[in-house]
Structures are given as structure tokens and as C-alpha cells.
LOMILUM-465721 format. One record per residue (C-alpha): residue in one letter; x, y, z. Coordinates in nm, 4 decimals, always signed. Example, Ala and Ser with C-alpha at 12.3 -4.5 7.8 and 13.67 -1.06 7.14 Angstrom:
// residues 2
{filo A {+1.2300 -0.4500 +0.7800}} {filo S {+1.3670 -0.1060 +0.7140}} 
***
This chain:
// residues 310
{filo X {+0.0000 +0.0000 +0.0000}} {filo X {+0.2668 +0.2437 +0.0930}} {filo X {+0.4543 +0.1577 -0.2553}} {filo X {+0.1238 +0.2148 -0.4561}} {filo X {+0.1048 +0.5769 -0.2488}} {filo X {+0.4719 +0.6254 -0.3511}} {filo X {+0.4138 +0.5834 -0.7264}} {filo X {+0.1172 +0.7874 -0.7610}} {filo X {+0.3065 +1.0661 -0.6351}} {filo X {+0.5847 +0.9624 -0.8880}} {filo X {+0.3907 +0.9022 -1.1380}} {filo X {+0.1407 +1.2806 -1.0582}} {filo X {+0.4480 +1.5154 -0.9750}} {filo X {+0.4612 +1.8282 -1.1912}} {filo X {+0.6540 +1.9090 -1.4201}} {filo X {+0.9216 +2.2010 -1.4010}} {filo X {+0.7516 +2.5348 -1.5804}} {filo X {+0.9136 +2.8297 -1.7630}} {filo X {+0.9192 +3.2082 -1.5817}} {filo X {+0.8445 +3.3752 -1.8920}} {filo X {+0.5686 +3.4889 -2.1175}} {filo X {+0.4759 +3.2613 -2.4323}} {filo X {+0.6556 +3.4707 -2.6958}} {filo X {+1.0093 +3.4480 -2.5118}} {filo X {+0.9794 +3.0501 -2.5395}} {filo X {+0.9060 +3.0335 -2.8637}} {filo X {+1.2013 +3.2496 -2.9310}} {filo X {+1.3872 +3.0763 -2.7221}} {filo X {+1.2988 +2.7380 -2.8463}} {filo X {+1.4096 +2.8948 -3.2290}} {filo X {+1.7013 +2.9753 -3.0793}} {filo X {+1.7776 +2.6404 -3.0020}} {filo X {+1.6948 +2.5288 -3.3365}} {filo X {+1.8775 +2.7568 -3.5422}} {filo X {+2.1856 +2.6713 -3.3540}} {filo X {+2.1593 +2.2884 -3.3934}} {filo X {+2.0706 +2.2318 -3.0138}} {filo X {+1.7346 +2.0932 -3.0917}} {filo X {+1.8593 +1.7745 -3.2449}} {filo X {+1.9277 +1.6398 -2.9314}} {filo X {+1.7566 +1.8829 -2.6584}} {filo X {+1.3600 +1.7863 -2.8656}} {filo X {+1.1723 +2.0290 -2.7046}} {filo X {+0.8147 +1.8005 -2.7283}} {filo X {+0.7181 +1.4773 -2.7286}} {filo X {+0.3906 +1.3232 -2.7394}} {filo X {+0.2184 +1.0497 -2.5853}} {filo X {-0.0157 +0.8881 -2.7862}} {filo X {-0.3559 +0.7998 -2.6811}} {filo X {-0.4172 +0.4651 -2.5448}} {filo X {-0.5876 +0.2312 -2.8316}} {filo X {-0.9613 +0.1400 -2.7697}} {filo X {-1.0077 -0.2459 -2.7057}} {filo X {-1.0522 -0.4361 -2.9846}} {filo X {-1.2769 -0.7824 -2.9429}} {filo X {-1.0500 -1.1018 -3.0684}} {filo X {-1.2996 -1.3172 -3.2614}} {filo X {-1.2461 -1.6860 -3.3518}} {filo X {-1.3035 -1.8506 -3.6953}} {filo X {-1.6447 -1.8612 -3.6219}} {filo X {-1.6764 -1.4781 -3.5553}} {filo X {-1.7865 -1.5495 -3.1981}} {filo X {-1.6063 -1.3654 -2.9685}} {filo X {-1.3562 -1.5230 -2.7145}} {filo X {-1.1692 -1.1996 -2.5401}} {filo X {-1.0524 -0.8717 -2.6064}} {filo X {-0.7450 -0.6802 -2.5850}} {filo X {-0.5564 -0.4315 -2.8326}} {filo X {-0.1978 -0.5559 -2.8707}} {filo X {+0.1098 -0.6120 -2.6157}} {filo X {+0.1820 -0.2217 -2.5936}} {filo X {-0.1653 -0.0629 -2.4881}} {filo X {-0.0841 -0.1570 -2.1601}} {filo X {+0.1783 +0.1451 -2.1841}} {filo X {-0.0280 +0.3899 -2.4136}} {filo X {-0.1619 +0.6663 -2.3179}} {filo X {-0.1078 +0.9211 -2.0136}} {filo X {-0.1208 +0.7463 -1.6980}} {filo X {-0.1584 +1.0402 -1.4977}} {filo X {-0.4519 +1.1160 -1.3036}} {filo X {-0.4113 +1.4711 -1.3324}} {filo X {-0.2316 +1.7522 -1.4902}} {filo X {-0.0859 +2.0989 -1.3178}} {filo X {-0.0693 +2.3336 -1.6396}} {filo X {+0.2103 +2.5884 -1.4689}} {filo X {+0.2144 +2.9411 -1.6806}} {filo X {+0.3881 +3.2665 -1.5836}} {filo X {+0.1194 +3.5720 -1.5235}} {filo X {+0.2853 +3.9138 -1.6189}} {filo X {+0.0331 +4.0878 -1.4249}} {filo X {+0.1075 +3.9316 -1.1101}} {filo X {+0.5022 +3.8356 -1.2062}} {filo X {+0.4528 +3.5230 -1.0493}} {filo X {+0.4028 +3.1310 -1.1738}} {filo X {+0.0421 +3.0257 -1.1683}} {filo X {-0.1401 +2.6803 -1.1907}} {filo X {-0.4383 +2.5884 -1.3302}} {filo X {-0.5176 +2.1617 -1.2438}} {filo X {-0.5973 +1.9540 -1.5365}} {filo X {-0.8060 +1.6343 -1.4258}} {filo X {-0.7030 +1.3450 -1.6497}} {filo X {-0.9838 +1.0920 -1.4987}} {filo X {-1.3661 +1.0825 -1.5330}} {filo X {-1.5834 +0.9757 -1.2362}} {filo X {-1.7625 +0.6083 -1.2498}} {filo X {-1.9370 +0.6063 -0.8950}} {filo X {-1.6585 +0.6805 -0.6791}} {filo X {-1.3996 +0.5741 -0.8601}} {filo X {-1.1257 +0.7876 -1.0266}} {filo X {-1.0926 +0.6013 -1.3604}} {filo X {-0.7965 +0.7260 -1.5854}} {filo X {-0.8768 +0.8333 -1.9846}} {filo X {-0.5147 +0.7348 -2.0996}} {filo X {-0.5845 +1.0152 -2.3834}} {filo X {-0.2640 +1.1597 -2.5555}} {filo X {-0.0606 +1.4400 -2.4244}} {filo X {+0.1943 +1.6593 -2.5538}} {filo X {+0.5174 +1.6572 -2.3058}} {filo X {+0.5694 +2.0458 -2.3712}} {filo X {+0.9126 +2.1820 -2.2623}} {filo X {+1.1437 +1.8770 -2.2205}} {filo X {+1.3976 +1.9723 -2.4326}} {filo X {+1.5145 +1.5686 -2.5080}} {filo X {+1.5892 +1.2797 -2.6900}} {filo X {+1.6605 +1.0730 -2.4386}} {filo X {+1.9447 +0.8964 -2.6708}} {filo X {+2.2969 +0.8476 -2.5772}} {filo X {+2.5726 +1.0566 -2.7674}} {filo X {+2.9294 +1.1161 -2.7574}} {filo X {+3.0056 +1.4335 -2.5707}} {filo X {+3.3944 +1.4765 -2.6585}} {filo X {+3.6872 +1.5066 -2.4171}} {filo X {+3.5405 +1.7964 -2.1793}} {filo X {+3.2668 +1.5481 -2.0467}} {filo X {+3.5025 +1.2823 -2.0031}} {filo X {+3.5043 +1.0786 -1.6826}} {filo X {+3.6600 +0.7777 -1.5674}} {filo X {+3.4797 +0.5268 -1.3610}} {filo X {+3.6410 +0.3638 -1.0406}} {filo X {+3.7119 +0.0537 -1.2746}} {filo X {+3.9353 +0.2826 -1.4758}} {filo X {+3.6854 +0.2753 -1.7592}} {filo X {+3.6726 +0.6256 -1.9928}} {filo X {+3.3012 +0.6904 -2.0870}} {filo X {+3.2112 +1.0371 -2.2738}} {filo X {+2.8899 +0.9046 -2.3773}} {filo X {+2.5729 +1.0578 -2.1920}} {filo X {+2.2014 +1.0734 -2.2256}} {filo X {+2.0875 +1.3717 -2.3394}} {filo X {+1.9939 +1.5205 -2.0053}} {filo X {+1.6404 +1.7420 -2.0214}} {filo X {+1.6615 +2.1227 -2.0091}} {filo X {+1.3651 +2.1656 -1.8147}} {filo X {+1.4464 +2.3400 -1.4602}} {filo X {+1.8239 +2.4262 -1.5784}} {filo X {+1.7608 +2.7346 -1.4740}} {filo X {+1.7558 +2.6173 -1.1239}} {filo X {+2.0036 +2.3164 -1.1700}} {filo X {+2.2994 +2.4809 -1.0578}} {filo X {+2.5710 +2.2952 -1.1093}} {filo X {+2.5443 +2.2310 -1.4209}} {filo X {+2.6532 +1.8592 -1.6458}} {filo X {+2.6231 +1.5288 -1.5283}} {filo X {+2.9305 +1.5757 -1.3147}} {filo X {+2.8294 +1.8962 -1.1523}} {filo X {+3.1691 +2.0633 -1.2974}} {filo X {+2.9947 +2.3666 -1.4137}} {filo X {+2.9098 +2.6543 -1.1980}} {filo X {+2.7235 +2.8105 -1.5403}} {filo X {+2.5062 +2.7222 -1.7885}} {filo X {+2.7369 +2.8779 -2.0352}} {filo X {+3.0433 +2.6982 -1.9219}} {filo X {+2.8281 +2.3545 -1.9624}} {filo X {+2.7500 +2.4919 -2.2999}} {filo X {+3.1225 +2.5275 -2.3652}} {filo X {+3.2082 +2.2067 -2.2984}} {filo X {+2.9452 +2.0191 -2.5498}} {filo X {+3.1911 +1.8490 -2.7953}} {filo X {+3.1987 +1.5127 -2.9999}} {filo X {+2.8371 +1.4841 -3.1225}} {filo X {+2.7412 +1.8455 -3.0386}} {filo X {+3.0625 +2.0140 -3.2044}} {filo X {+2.8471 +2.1769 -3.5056}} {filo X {+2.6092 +2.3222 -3.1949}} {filo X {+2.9067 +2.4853 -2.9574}} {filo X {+3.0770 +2.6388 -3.2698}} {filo X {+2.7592 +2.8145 -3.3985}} {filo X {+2.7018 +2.9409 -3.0368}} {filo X {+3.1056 +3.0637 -3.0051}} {filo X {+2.9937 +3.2643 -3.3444}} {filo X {+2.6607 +3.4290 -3.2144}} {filo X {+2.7029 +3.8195 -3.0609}} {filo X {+2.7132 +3.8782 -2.7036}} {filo X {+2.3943 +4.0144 -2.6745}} {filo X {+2.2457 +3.6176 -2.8724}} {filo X {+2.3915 +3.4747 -2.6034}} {filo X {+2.2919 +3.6344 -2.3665}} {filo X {+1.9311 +3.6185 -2.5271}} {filo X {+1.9520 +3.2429 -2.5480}} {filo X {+2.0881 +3.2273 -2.1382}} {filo X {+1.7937 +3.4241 -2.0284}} {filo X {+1.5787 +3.1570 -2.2102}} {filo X {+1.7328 +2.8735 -2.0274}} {filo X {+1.7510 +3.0759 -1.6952}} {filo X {+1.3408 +3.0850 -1.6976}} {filo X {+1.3298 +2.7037 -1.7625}} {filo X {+1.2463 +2.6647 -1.3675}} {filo X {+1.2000 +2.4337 -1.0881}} {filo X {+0.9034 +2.6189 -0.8550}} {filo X {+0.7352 +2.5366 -0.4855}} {filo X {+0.5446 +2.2762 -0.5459}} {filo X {+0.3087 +2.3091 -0.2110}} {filo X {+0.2618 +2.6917 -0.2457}} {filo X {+0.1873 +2.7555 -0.5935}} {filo X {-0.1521 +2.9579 -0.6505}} {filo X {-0.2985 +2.6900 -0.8403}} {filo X {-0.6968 +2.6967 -0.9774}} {filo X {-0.7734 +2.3433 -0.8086}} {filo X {-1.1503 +2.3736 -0.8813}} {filo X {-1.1705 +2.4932 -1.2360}} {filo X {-1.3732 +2.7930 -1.2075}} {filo X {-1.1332 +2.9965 -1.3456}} {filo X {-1.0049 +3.1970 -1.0691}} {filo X {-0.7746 +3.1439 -0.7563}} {filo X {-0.9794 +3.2161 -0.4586}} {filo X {-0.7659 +3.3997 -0.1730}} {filo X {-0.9610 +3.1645 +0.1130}} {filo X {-0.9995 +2.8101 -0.0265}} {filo X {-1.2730 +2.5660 +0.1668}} {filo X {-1.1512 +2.1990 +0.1821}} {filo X {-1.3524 +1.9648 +0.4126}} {filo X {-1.5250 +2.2970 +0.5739}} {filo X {-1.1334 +2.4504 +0.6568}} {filo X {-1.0051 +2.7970 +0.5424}} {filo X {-0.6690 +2.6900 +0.4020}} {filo X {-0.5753 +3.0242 +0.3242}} {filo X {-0.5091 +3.1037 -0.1001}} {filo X {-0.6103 +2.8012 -0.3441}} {filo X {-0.2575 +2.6374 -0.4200}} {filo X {-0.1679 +2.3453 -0.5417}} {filo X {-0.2205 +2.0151 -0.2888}} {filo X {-0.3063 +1.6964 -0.4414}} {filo X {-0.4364 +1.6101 -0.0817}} {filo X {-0.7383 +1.8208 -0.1745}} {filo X {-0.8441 +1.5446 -0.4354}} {filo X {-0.8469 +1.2529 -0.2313}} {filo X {-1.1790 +1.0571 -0.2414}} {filo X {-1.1728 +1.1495 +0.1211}} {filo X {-0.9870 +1.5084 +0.1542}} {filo X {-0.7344 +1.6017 +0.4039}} {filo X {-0.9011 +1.7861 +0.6828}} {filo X {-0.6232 +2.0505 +0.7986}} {filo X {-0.5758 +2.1306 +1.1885}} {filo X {-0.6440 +2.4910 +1.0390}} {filo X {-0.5530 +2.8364 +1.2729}} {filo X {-0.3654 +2.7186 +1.5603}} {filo X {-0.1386 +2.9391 +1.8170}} {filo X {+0.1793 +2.8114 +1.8199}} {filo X {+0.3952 +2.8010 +2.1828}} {filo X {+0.5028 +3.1330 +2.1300}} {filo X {+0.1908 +3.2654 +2.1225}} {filo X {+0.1950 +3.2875 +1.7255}} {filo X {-0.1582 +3.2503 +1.4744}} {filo X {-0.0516 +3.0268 +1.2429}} {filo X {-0.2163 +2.8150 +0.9847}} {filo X {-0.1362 +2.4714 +1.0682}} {filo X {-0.1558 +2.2058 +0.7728}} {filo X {-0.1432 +1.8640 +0.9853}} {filo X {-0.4011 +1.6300 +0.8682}} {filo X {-0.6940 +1.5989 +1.1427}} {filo X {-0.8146 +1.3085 +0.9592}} {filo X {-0.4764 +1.1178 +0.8151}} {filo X {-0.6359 +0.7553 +0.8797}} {filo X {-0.9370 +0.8061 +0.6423}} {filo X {-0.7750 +1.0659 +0.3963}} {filo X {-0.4515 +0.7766 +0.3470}} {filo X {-0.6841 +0.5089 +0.3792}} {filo X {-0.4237 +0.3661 +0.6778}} {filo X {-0.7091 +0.1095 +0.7879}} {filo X {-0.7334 -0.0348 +0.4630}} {filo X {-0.5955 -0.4259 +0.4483}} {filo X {-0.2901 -0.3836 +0.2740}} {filo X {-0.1610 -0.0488 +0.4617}} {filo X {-0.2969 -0.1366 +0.8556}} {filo X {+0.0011 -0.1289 +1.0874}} {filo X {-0.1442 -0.1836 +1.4473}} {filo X {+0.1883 -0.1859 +1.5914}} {filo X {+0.3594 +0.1259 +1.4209}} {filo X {+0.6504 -0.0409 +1.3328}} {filo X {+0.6669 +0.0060 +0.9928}} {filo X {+0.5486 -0.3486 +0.8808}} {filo X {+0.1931 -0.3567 +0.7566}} {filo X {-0.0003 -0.6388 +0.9124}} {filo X {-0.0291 -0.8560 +0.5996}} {filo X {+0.3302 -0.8946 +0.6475}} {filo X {+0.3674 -0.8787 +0.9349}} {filo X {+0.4123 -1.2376 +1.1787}} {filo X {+0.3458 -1.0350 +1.4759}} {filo X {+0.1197 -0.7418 +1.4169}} {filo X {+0.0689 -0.6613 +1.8057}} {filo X {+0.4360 -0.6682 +1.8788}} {filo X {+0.6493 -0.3966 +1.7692}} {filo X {+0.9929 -0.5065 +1.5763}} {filo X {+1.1571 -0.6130 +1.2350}} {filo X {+0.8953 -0.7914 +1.0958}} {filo X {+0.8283 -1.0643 +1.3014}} {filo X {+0.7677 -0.8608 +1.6315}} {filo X {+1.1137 -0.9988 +1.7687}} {filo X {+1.4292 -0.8814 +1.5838}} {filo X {+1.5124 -0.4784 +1.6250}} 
***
């Protein structure tokens, strides 16, 4: 149970945004092209849609079971929700506006496995030769200088920079593309100061963000409400908090006065058993210990497994 709750939030984590308005990308993302850095760096890709089941008929034409081929199983976006990040010049801040990916049958969340466009990745995820200047040498005294392309998205808050962490600038990471990306580092050494310095302001806005406090439109009505109401408890602005679509949502502990005599607004969940389901079979843990009780030898005794061993 606590491995499923792990890879939803793997699987549901946004992605990394860009601090800028929608012109500067796409100039930004020419940039990149006209210098050859988009070969590698792809700045889309696209899921496609999950195939509708297909019905396998016999020789007969009755049908005997259904399926549609040995990939749908991967198809589609497996997401149950979207957080569409965009930068508002108004406000000169990143905004979010939640995309749900899943229709309702009774009360369960079922996913549409529709196609998506991965906007903003900026790669192919192939290996290439990256010349001398990402050279390394392993602790079996083996030279590799091949590396997957690694995705631009959030460079602008990746310092340091290449796989090694060698470069304390984007630029000087830039520098030291060689091998495959030789034809890309020469025709930025060629470009004017102020190109580059256009291009470096692109990547700079390519940004990692706050996940928990982003003003975020959770309820699609088009606005971001400055008190938000989940389970009858002012949780201050709407932001982003996937524990607000739980089947059964997180009940904060709300205004509280700290021990030094401090308002604060206290997030704790009043209701963490029901919200994260903890009585449910396969994540109960009477003892605490760690060990749910379906593994659990002795579930009344707290220890390593079998209620004995620390």
C-alpha cells in the first residue's frame, strides 16, 4: 500500500515550468533550433492515446476476449491529473491551473489514458558522444564520454550544471558540449554577445518552482480564490495540494497558536487515517513499526517484521 502511495506521487508530480511569457519561449525554443541544439535537446514529445479495445474473434466470428496488442498496456497518459504551470505578467509570479485526467464512475477515479503533448522537455533521451570535456573515468578505470541527453527543463535552477556537476554556469556547460554536439558549440562561439545572452535568459526561466505553495486553480472555475474551503477549513489562497483530491480530503488542523503565542495556519491532517486510507488491508500497521499487518508475523508486537528482531 505504501509503494502504490509512492508511485502515484511519482507518477502525478509536476513538471518544471518556464518564468516567462509565451513569446520568449518560442524564441527561445528557435534559438535552439537555429543553432543545432534541438537535435538532441527535442523540445516536445507526445504520448499517444491509449488504443480502444478491440474484441479477438475466432473462426467462427464469436467472440472469445478482447485486448488491443502487447503495448496498450503502456499507451496513453497514466496520470490522473495535470498541473498546467504558466507565468502571469500581471502578477510576475508562476500560476497553476489543475488539469483532471480521470472521469468519475461512482466513486472511482478512472484514468482516460488520452494523448498528451510533453511540452518543454527539451530531449531525446538517446545516448551521444560528448567529446573530451565530459570525459570521466569510472572507479574501474573505464573512460566513458557518452551521456544521455539530459532534459533542459528546470536548468535554470540546476545549478551545477553537467552530469558531473563541474559547471558553476550554464554557459560553461554549454562550452564544454563536444563530440556529437561540435556543429552546436561552434555556432554558439559565433553568435554576438547580446544572442547569447538572449539564449541564457531563455534557459535561466526554464524553472524548478514550490510545489506546495503555488496559486494553483484546483476547482476549475477559473479563478484562484484567496480563502480556499476543503472539508469545511479555510486553508488560506487556493494552491496546489493533491491532498485536496483525495476521495476522502485532508481535513487541515487549520488556525492554531503556536507556543510562542503565534496565529498560524497549521496544515497537519486531522483526519490522516481516512484521507490515506491507513485502515485499509494492505496499509494497517497496528503496531507502528513500519510493517503492515499482511506482512507482518506479529502485528501486536512492535519489531523487524516478526515482532522480535530490532
Amino acid at each position: 500500500g505504501d509503494l502504490d502511495l509512492a508511485e502515484w506521487f511519482m507518477l502525478n508530480a509536476p513538471r518544471p515550468a518556464f518564468a516567462g511569457t509565451e513569446r520568449e519561449y518560442e524564441d527561445g525554443v528557435e534559438d535552439l533550433r537555429a543553432l543545432g541544439c534541438a537535435a538532441c535537446h527535442t523540445p516536445d514529445w507526445k504520448i499517444e492515446a491509449k488504443p480502444a479495445e478491440i474484441t479477438v474473434m475466432s473462426i467462427d466470428g464469436s467472440g472469445f476476449g478482447s485486448g488491443s496488442g502487447s503495448t496498450a498496456n503502456y499507451a496513453g497518459d497514466r496520470r490522473f491529473f495535470d498541473l498546467d504551470v504558466r507565468y502571469d505578467p500581471a502578477d510576475d509570479r508562476l500560476e497553476g491551473t489543475l488539469v483532471p485526467l480521470y472521469r468519475m464512475q461512482g466513486d472511482a477515479y478512472v484514468r482516460r489514458f488520452d494523448a498528451f503533448a510533453v511540452e518543454g522537455i527539451f530531449t531525446d533521451f538517446r545516448h551521444h558522444d560528448m567529446g573530451p570535456d565530459f570525459e570521466e573515468v569510472d572507479f574501474g578505470g573505464v573512460t566513458n564520454r557518452v551521456w544521455r541527453t539530459a532534459p533542459l527543463w528546470g536548468v535554470g535552477s540546476g545549478f551545477p550544471w553537467g552530469h558531473d556537476g563541474q559547471s558553476l554556469t550554464i554557459e560553461d556547460a554549454i562550452q564544454r558540449h563536444g563530440g556529437a554536439a561540435d556543429a552546436s558549440r561552434n555556432a554558439w562561439n559565433r553568435l554576438s554577445r547580446s544572442n547569447r545572452e538572449r539564449v541564457l535568459s531563455f534557459l535561466s526561466k526554464l524553472v524548478l518552482y514550490d510545489i506546495e505553495s503555488l496559486p494553483t486553480d484546483m476547482d476549475g472555475d477559473g479563478r484562484i480564490a484567496p480563502s480556499f474551503i476543503v472539508a469545511a477549513e479555510d486553508t488560506g489562497y487556493e494552491r496546489f495540494n493533491p491532498e485536496w483530491l483525495f476521495r476522502v480530503p485532508v481535513r487541515i488542523q487549520g488556525l492554531y497558536t503556536n507556543v510562542d503565542g503565534v496565529q498560524i495556519r497549521s496544515f497537519a491532517a486531522r483526519n490522516l487515517t481516512q484521507a490515506y486510507a491507513l485502515d485499509l488491508p494492505l496499509r494497517r500497521d497496528t503496531d507502528l513499526d513500519g510493517w503492515p499487518d499482511a506482512w507482518d508475523r506479529a502485528p501486536t508486537v512492535p519489531g523487524f517484521k516478526d515482532g522480535v528482531q530490532n
